[in-house]
Structure formats: C-alpha cells, structure tokens
N, C-alpha and C positions, 0 to 999 in steps of 0.2 A: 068452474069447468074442471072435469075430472081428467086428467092425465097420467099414463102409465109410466112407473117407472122405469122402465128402456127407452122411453121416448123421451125423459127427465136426462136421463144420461147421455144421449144420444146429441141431446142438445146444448150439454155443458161440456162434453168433449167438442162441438161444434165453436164453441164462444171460445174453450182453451186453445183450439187450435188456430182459431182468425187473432187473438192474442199475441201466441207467439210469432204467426207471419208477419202481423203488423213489426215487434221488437227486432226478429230478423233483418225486416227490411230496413228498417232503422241504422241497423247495427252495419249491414255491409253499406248504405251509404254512405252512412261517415266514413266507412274506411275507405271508400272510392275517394271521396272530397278531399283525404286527408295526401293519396296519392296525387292527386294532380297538382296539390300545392306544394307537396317535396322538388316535384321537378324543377332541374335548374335552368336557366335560360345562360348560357354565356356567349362571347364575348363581348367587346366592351360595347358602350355606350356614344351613339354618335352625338355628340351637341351639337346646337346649330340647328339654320333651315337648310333646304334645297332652294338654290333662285334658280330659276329656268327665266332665260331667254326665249324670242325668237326663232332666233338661230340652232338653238337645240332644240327644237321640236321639229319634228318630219313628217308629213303624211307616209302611213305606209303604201307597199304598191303592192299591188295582188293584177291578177287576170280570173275574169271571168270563166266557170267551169261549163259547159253545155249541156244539158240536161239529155239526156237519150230515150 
C-alpha cells in the first residue's frame, strides 16, 4: 500500500504527540499523588472506643412542613 510522505509524517507527529500526552499525564499524577500524601493530619490521637448507652441516645424532634 502506497503512502505519501506528508501523510507518513502526519502520522508520526500523531503517534509523538499521544506519546508525550500519555508521559505528561503520567508525570502531573505523580505529582498530585505526591501532594496529597505530604498533607498532615494533626492533632492527637483518640485511643479507646466510644460506649454509648441508652441514655445517650435521643430521637431527634422535627415538625412536619406543609407542602403548598
């Protein structure tokens, strides 16, 4: 199959170009991934559970709104 050379180039600057978007996007994920793990989480640390009782639990109260 005969093809012309602008069509030859046409299609390796096409393949260079999906090349480098693919490394791009490569390259700025890592550096997203790398931010979210810098971030720090502080203060301290609770140990322990929660025990909830009874007694500490409430139903909430609301009223009914009336639809118009």
């Amino acid at each position: 199959m005969y093809q012309e050379k602008g069509s030859q180039a046409m299609f390796l600057r096409f393949i260079l170009l999906v090349i480098i978007g693919y490394f791009g996007y490569r390259f700025l994920k890592s550096i997203i991934k790398n931010e979210i793990r810098k971030s720090e989480i502080k203060g301290r640390q609770k140990n322990g559970s929660i025990n909830f009782n009874n007694e500490d639990i409430e139903d909430a109260k609301y009223e009914d709104i009336d639809e118009e």
